[in-house]
DRENTORBA-747064 format. One line per 5 residues: number of its first residue (from 1); for each residue x, y, z of C-alpha. Coordinates in steps of 0.001 Angstrom, whole numbers, plus 500000, padded with zeros to 6 digits. Layout:
// DRENTORBA-747064
NUM) X:Y:Z  ...
***
This chain:
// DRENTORBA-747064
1) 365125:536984:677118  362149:536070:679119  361204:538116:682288  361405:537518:685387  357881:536224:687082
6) 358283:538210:690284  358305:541565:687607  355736:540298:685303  353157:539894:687922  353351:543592:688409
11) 352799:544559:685238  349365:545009:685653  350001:547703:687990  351654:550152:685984  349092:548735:682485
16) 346499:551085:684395  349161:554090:684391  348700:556432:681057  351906:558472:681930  354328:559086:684644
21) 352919:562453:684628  349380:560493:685991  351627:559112:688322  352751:562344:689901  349314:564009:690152
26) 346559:561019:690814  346407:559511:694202  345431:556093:692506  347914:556030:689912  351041:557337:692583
31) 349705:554230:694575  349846:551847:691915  353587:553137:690939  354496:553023:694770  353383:549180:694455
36) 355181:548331:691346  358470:549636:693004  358117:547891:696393  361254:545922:697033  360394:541754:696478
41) 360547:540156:699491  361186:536578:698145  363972:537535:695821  367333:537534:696947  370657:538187:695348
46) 372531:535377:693561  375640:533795:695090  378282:535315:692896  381852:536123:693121  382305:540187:692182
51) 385723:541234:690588  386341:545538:689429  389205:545131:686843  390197:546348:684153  391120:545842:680148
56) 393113:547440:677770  391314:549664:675127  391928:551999:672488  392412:555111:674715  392806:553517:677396
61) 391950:550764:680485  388320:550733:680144  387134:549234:683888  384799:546218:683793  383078:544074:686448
66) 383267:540112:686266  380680:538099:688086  381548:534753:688429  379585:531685:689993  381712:530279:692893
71) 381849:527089:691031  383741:528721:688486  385740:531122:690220  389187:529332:689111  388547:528171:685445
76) 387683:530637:682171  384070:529983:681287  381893:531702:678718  381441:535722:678823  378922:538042:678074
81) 379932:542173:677076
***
């Protein structure tokens, strides 16, 4: 699975980052981290329908979460566990 762009441009960042140890004790390394975790200001959430349910298991309802696009929101349509 490919990443995403907006992540793989900040890879760089964190390539110059030995440890997260470096990261907690240099300046220049705590600023790099700090920029790698910024929120991304282009990227927004995708339009999805959000169901908590839950199936049968074993020992028990085990709960799940179903995203659905809104396009499919009344039809079965391929599922990923």
């Amino acid at each position: 699975m490919p990443v995403h762009p907006l992540v793989a441009a900040r890879f760089p960042l964190i390539a110059q980052i030995s440890s997260l140890e470096e990261a907690l004790y240099s300046p220049e390394a705590a600023q790099l981290k700090i920029a790698y975790e910024a929120p991304y200001a282009s990227y927004s959430l995708p339009d999805v329908a959000i169901e908590a349910t839950s199936i049968p298991g074993p020992h028990g309802d085990i709960p799940i979460r179903v995203y659905r696009p809104p396009s499919a929101a009344n039809r079965a349509t391929p599922g990923l566990l």
